[in-house]
ZAMARGU-4260 file (C-alpha; in steps of 0.2 Angstrom, whole numbers, plus 5000, padded with zeros to 4 digits):
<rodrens>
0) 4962/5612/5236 | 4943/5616/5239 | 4939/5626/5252 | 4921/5623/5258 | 4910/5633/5270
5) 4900/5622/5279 | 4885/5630/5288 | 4888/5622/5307 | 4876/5621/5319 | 4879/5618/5338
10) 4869/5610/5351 | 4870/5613/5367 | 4881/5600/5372 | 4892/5606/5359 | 4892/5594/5346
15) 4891/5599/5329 | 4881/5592/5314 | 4881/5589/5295 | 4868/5587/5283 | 4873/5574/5271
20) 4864/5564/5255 | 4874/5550/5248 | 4867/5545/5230 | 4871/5526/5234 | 4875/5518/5218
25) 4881/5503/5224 | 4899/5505/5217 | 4911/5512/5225 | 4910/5531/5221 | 4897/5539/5224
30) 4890/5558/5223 | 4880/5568/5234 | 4880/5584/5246 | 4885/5588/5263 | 4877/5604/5269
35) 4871/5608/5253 | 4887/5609/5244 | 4891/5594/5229 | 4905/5581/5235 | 4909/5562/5230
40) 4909/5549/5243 | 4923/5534/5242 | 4918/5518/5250 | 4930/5511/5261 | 4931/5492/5270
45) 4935/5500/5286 | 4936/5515/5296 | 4954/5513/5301 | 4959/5511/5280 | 4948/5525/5276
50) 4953/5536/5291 | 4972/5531/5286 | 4968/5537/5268 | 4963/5552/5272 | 4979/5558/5283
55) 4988/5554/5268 | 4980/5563/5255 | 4978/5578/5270 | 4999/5577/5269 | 5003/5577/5252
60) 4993/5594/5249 | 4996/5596/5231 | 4988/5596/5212 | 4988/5577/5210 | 4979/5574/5225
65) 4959/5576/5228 | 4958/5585/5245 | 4949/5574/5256 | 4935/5583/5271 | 4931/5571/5282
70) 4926/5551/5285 | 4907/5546/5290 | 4902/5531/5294 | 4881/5527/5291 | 4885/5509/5294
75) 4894/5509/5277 | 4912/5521/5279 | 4914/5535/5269 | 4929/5545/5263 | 4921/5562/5259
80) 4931/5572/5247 | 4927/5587/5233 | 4915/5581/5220 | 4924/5569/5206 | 4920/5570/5188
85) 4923/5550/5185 | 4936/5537/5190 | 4950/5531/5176 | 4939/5517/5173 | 4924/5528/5167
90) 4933/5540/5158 | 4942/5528/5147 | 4925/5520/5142 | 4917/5534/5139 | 4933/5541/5129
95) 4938/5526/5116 | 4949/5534/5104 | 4966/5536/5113 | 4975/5534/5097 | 4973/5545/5080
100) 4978/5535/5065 | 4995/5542/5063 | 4997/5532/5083 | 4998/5551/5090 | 4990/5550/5108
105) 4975/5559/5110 | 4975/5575/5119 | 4964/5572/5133 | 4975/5557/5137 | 4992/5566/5135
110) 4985/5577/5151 | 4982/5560/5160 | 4996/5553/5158 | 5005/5566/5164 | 4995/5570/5180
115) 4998/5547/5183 | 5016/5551/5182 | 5017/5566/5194 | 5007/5559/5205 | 5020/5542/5205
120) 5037/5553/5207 | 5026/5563/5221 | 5023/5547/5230 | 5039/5540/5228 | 5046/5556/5235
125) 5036/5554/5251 | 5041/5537/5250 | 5026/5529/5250 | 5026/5509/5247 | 5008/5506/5243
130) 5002/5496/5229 | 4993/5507/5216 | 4978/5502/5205 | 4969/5512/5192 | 4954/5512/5201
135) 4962/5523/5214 | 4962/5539/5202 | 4948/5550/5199 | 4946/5560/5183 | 4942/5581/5190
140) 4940/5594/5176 | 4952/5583/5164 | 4965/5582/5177 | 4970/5563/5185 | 4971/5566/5203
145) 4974/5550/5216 | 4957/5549/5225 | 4963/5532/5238 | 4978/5530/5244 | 4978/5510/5248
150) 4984/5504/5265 | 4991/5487/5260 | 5010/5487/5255 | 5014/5484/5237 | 5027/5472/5233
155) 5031/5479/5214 | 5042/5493/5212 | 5036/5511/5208 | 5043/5511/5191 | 5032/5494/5187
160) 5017/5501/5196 | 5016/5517/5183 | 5021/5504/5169 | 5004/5493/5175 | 4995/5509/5177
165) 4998/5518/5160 | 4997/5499/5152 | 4979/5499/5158 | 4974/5516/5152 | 4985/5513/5135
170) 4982/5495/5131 | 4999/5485/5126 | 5001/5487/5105 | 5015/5478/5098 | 5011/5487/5083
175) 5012/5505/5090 | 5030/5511/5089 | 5026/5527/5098 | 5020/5517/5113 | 5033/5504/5115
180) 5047/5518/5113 | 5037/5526/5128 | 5035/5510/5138 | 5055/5509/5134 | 5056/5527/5143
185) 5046/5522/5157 | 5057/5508/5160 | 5074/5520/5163 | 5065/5533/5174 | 5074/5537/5188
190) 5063/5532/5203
</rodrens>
């Protein structure tokens, strides 16, 4: 968790205000500041989804969890949260080779694949029955950490969600013993 020490400033009628700058991009992650310090901004449809995001994220205080400040609305909603290196998407652009020639994952991946799965057992421990999507999980200082926690209900089983997420970081290679033995492994997981 970050802990961030936002100058505050109170009127008289005891409202208090934040400076914030919102790099709009367009997508839905964008960066800026809030009082001067560097944060990423999550877009959300809706207050009520983004608000119900955040409580959850607030709950499961942990590693694999971004911690989320606060929810602005400027008429676009906001899900503030500490500053995000890149979302899965990105990174797995940016970093093409996932496999040496010998089919060993690369390193950086190894990492991520890891934090997906902890962050899958964590949820299924706080019995959470949303559907997951790779776009949900942000890349911080080489760690996957679950940036939005989707309001809708999913309708697949955790063990198929981490199989759908891993299979879109991964790819599915028929030719890649290492990969279908793991896919195999995923499969029998307790969950």
């Amino acid at each position: 968790m970050i802990d961030f020490d936002f100058p505050i400033t109170v009127n008289e009628k005891g409202i208090t205000t934040l400076e914030y700058e919102i790099s709009d991009s367009g997508g839905d992650v964008c960066h800026g500041s809030l009082s001067g310090a560097c944060v990423s901004f999550i877009r959300f449809d809706n207050s009520e989804k983004a608000q119900m995001s955040k409580s959850l994220l607030q709950g499961l205080r942990s590693g694999e969890f971004v911690y989320p400040l606060m929810v602005i609305s400027n008429p676009k909603v906001w899900l503030v949260m500490e500053k995000i290196d890149s979302t899965l998407d990105q990174f797995k652009k940016k970093n093409t080779r996932i496999w040496s020639c010998t089919y060993q994952l690369d390193d950086k991946y190894k990492i991520i694949v890891r934090d997906i799965i902890a962050v899958v057992i964590q949820l299924v421990n706080q019995a959470y029955t949303g559907e997951l999507k790779i776009q949900d999980i942000a890349i911080i200082n080489g760690r996957a950490k679950l940036m939005r926690i989707p309001n809708e209900l999913g309708g697949s089983k955790p063990r198929d969600q981490l199989q759908n997420l891993l299979e879109g970081l991964l790819g599915k290679d028929p030719n890649n013993k290492e990969l279908i033995d793991f896919y195999s492994c995923v499969k029998t997981m307790p969950m």
